[in-house]
C-alpha positions in Angstrom: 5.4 3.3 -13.4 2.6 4.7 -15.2 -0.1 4.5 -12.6 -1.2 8.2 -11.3 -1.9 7.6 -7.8 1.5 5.8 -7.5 3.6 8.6 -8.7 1.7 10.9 -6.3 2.0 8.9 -4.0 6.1 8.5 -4.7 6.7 12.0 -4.7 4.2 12.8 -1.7 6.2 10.2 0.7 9.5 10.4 -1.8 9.0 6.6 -2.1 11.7 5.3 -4.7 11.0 2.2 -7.3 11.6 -0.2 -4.5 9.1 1.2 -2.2 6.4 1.7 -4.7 6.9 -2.2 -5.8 6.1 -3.4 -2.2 3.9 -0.8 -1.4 1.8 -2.6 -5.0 3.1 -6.1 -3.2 1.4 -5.2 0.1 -1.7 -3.9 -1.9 -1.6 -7.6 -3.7 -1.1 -9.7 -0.5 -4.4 -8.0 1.0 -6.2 -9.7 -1.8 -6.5 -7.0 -4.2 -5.8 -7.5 -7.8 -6.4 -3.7 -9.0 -4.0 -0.6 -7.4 -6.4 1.7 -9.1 -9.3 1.3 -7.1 -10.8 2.8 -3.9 -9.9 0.1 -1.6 -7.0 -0.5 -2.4 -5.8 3.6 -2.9 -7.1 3.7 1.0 -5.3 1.0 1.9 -1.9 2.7 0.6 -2.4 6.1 1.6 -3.0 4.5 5.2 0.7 2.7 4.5 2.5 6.0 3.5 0.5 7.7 6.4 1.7 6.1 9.2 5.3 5.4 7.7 4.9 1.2 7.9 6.5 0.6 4.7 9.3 -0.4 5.8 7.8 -3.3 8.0 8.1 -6.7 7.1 5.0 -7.3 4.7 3.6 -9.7 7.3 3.3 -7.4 9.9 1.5 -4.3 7.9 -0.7 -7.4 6.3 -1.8 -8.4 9.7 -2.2 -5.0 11.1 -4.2 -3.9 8.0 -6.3 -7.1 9.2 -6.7 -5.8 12.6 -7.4 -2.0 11.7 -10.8 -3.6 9.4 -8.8 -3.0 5.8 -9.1 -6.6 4.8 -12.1 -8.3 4.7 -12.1 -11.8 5.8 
C-alpha cells in the first residue's frame, strides 16, 4: 500500500489490509477508477467517518447513492 491518503486513512480509523482493500473496492463500485482523487478521497473519508465499513458493499453503495456521492 503505497498510496498516501490510504495509510492515513489506516492509521487514522486503524483500518488493517482488509479494510483498506474494500474500502478501494467500495471506491471502485461507485464508478471511480482513481483512489487519488477528490471524489473519491470524499467518498472514503465519509466511509471511515461514519464507521460503515463494515456494511455489506451493497448497502454503503446504495447509501452513497442516496446521500448525492454517486452521480447517476
Amino acid at each position: 500500500m503505497e498510496n498516501k491518503f490510504l495509510i492515513d486513512l489506516s492509521i487514522k480509523y486503524g483500518l488493517d489490509s482488509a479494510h483498506v482493500s474494500k474500502l478501494v473496492d467500495m471506491i471502485y463500485q461507485c464508478g471511480l477508477e482513481e483512489v487519488d482523487g477528490r471524489e473519491a478521497q470524499r467518498i472514503a473519508n465519509y466511509i471511515c467517518e461514519m464507521n460503515i465499513l463494515d456494511k455489506p458493499a451493497e448497502e454503503v453503495v446504495e447509501e452513497l447513492r442516496l446521500k448525492g456521492f454517486i452521480q447517476e
